[in-house]
Jmol script that loads the backbone (N, CA, C; Angstrom):
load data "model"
ATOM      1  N   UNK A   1       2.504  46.036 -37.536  1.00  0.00           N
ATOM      2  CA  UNK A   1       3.399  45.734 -36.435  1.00  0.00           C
ATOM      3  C   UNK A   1       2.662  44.966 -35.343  1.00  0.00           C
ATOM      4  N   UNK A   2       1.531  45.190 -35.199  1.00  0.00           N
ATOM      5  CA  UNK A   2       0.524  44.351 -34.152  1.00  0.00           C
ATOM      6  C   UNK A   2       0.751  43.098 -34.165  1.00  0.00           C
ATOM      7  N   UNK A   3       0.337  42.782 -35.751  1.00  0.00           N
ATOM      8  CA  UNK A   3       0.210  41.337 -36.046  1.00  0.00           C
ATOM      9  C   UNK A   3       1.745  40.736 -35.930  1.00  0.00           C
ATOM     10  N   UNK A   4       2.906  41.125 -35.674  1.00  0.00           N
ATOM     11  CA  UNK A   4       3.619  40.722 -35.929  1.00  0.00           C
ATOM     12  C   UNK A   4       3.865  40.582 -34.115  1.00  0.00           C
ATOM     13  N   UNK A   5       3.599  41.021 -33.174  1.00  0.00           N
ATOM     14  CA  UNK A   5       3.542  40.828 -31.811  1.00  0.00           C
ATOM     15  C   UNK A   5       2.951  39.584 -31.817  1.00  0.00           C
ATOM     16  N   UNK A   6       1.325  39.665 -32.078  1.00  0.00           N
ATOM     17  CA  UNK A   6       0.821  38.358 -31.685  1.00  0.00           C
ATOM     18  C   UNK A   6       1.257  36.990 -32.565  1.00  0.00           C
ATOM     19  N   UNK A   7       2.130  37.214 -33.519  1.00  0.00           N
ATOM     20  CA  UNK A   7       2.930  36.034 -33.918  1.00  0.00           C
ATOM     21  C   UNK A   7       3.892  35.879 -33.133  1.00  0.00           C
ATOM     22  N   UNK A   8       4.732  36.676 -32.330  1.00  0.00           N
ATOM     23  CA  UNK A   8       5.913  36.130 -31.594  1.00  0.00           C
ATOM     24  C   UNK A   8       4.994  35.979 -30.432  1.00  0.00           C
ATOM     25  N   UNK A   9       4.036  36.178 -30.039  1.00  0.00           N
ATOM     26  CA  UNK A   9       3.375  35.731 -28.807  1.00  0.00           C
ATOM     27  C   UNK A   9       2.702  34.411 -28.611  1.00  0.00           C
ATOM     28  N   UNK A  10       2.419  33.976 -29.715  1.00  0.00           N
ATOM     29  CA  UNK A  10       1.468  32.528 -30.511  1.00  0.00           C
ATOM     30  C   UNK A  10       2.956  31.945 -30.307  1.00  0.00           C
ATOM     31  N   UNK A  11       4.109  32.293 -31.083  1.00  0.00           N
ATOM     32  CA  UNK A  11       5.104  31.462 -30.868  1.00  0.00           C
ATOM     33  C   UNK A  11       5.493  30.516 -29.449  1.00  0.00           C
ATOM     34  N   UNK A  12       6.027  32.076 -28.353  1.00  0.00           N
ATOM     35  CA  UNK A  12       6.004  31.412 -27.368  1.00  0.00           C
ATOM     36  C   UNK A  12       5.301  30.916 -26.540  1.00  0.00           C
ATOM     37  N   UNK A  13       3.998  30.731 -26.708  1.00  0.00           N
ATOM     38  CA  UNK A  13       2.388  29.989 -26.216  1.00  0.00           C
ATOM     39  C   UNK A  13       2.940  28.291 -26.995  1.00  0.00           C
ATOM     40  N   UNK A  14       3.106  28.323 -28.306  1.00  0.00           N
ATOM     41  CA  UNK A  14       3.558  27.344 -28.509  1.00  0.00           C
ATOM     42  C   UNK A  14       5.165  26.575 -27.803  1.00  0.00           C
ATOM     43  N   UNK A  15       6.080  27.348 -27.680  1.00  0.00           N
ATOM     44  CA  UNK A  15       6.937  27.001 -26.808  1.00  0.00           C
ATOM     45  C   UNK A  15       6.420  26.384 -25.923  1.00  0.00           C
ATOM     46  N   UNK A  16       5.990  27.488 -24.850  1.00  0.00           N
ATOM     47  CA  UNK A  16       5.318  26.391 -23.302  1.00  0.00           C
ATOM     48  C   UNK A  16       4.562  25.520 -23.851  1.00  0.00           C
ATOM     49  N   UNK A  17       3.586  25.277 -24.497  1.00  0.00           N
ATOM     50  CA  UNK A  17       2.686  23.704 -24.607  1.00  0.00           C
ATOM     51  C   UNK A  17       4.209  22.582 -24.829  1.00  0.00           C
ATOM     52  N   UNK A  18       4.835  23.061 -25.938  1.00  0.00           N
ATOM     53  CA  UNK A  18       5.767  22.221 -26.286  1.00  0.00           C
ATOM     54  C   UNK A  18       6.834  21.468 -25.013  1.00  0.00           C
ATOM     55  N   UNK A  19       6.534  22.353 -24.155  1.00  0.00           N
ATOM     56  CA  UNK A  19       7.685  21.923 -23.217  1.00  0.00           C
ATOM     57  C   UNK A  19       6.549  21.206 -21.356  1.00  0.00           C
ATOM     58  N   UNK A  20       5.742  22.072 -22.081  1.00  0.00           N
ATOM     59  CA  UNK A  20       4.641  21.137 -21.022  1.00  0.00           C
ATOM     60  C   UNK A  20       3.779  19.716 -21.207  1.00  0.00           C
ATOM     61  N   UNK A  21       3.677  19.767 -21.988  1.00  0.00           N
ATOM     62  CA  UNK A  21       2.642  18.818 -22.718  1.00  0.00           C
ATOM     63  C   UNK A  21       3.952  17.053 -23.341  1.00  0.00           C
ATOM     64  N   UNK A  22       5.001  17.801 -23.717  1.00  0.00           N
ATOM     65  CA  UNK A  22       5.975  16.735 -24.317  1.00  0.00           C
ATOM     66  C   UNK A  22       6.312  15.835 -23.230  1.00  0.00           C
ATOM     67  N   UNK A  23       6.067  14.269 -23.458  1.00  0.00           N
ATOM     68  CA  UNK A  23       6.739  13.851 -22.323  1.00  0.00           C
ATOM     69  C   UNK A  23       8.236  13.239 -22.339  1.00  0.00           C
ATOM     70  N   UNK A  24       8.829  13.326 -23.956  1.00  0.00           N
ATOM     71  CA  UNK A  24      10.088  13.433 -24.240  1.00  0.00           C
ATOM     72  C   UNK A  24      10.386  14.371 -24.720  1.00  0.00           C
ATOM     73  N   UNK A  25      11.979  14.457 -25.273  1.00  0.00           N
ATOM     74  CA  UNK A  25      12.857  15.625 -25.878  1.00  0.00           C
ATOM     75  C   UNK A  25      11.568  15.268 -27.661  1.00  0.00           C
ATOM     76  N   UNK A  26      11.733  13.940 -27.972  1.00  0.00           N
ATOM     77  CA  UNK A  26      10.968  13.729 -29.228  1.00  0.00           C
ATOM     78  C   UNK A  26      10.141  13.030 -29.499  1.00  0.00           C
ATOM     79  N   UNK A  27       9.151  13.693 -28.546  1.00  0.00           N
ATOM     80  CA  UNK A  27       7.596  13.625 -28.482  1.00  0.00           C
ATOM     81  C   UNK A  27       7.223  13.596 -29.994  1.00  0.00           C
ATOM     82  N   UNK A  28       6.022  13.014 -30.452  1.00  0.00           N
ATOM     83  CA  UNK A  28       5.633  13.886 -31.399  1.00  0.00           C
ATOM     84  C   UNK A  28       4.434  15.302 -31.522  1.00  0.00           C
ATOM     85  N   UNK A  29       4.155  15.427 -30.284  1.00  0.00           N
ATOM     86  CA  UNK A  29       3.319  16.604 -29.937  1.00  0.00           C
ATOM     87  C   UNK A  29       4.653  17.386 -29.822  1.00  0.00           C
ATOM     88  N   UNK A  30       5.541  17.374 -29.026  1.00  0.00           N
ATOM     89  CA  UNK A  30       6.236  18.359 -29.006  1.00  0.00           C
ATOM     90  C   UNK A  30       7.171  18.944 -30.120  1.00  0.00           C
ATOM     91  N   UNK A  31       7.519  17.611 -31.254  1.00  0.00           N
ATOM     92  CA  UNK A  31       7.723  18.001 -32.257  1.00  0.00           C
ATOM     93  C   UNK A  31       7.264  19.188 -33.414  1.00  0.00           C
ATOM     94  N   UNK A  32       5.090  18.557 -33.158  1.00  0.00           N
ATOM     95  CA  UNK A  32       4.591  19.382 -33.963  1.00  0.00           C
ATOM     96  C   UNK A  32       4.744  21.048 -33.346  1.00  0.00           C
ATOM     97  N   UNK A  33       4.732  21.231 -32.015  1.00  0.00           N
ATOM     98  CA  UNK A  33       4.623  22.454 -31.191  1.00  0.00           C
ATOM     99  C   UNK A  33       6.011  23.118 -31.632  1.00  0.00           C
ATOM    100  N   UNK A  34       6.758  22.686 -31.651  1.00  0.00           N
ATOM    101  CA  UNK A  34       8.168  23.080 -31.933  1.00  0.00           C
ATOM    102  C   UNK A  34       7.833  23.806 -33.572  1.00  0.00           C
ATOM    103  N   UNK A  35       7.479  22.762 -34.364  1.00  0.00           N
ATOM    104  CA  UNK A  35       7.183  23.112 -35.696  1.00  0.00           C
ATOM    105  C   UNK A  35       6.610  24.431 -36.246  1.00  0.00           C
ATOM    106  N   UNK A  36       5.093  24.235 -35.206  1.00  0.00           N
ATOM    107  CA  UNK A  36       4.423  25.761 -35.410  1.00  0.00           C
ATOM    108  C   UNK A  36       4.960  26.569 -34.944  1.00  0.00           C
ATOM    109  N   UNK A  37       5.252  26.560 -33.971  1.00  0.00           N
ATOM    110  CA  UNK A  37       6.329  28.098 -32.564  1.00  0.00           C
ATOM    111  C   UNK A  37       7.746  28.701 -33.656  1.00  0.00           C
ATOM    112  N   UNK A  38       8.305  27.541 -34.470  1.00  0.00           N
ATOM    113  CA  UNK A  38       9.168  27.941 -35.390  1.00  0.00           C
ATOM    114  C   UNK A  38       8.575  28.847 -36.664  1.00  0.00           C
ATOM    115  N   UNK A  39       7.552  28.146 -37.508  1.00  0.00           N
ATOM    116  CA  UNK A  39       6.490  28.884 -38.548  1.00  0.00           C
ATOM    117  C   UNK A  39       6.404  30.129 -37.794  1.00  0.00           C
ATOM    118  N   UNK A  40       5.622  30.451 -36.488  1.00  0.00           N
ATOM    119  CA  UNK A  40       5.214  31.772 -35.854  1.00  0.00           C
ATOM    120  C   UNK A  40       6.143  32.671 -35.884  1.00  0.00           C
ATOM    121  N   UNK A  41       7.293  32.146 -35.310  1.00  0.00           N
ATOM    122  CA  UNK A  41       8.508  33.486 -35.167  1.00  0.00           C
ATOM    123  C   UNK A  41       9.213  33.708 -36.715  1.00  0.00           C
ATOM    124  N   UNK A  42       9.270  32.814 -37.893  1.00  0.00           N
ATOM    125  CA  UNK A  42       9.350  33.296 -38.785  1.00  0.00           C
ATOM    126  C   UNK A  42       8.515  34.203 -39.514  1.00  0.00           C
ATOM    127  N   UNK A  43       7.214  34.271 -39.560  1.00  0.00           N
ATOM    128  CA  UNK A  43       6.206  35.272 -39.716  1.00  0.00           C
ATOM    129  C   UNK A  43       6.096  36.463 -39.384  1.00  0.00           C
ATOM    130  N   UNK A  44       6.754  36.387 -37.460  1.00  0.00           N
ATOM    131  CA  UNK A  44       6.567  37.624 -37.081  1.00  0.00           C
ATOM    132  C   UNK A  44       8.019  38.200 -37.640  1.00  0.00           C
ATOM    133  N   UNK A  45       9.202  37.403 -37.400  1.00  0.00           N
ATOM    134  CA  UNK A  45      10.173  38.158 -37.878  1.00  0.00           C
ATOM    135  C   UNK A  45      10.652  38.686 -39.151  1.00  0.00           C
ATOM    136  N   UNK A  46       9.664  38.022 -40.544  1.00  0.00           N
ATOM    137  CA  UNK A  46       9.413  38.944 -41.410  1.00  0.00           C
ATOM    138  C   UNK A  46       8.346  39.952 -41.536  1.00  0.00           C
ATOM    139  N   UNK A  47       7.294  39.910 -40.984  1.00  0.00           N
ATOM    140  CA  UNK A  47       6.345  40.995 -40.683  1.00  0.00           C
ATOM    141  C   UNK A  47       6.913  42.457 -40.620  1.00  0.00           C
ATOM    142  N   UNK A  48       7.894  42.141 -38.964  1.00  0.00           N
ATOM    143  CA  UNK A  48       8.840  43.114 -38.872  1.00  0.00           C
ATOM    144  C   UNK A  48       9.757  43.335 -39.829  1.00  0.00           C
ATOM    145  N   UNK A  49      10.317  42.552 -40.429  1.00  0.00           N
ATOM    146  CA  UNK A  49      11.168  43.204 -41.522  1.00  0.00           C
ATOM    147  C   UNK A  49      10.091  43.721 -42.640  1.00  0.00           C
ATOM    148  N   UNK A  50       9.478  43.878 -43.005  1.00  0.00           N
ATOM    149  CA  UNK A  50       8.375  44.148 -43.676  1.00  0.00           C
ATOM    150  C   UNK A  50       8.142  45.283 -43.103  1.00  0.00           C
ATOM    151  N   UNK A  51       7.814  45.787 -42.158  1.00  0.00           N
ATOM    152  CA  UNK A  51       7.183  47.189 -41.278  1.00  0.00           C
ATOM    153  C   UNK A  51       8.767  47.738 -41.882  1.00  0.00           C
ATOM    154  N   UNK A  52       9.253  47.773 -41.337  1.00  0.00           N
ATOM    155  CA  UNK A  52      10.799  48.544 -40.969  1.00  0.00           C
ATOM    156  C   UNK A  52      11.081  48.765 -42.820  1.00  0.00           C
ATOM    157  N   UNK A  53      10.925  48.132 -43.055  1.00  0.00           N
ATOM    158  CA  UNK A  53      11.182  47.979 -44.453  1.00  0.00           C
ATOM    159  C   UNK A  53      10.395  49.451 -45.400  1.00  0.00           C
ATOM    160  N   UNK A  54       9.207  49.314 -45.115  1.00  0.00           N
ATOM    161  CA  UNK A  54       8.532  50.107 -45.633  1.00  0.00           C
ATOM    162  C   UNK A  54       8.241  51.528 -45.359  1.00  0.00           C
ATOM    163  N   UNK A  55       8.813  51.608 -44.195  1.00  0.00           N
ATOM    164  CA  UNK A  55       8.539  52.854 -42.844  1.00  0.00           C
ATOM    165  C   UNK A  55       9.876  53.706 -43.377  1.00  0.00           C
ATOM    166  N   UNK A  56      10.812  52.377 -43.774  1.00  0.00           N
ATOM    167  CA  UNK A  56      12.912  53.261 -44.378  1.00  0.00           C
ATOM    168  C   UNK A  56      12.239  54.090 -45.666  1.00  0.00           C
ATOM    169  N   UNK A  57      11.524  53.067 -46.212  1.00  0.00           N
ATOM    170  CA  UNK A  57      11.223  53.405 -47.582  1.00  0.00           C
ATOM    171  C   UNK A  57      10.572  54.966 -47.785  1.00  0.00           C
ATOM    172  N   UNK A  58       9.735  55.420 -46.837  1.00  0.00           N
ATOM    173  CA  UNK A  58       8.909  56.938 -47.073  1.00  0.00           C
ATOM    174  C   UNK A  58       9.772  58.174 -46.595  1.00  0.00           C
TER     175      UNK A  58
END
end "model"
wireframe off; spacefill off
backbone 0.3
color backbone group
């Protein structure tokens, strides 16, 4: 469950660069930032389904 915090936390770290750093809507830095921040919260949000998953299971 830890690791699955500091993936939604990496996510939104990537958010703000994405929205700081972009100097358009389609930057391509902000593209790639968008890209990873998306990868991150999918990770964490199966992580968590993964915990929960296994925790129903015992």
């Amino acid at each position: 469950m830890g690791m699955a915090i500091i993936y939604f936390a990496m996510g939104i770290g990537f958010i703000y660069l994405a929205t700081q750093f972009g100097d358009s809507t389609w930057d391509f830095t902000t593209i790639i930032f968008a890209l990873v921040a998306t990868l991150d919260f999918g990770v964490g949000f199966r992580m968590l389904s993964d915990h929960f998953r296994a925790k129903k299971k015992k």
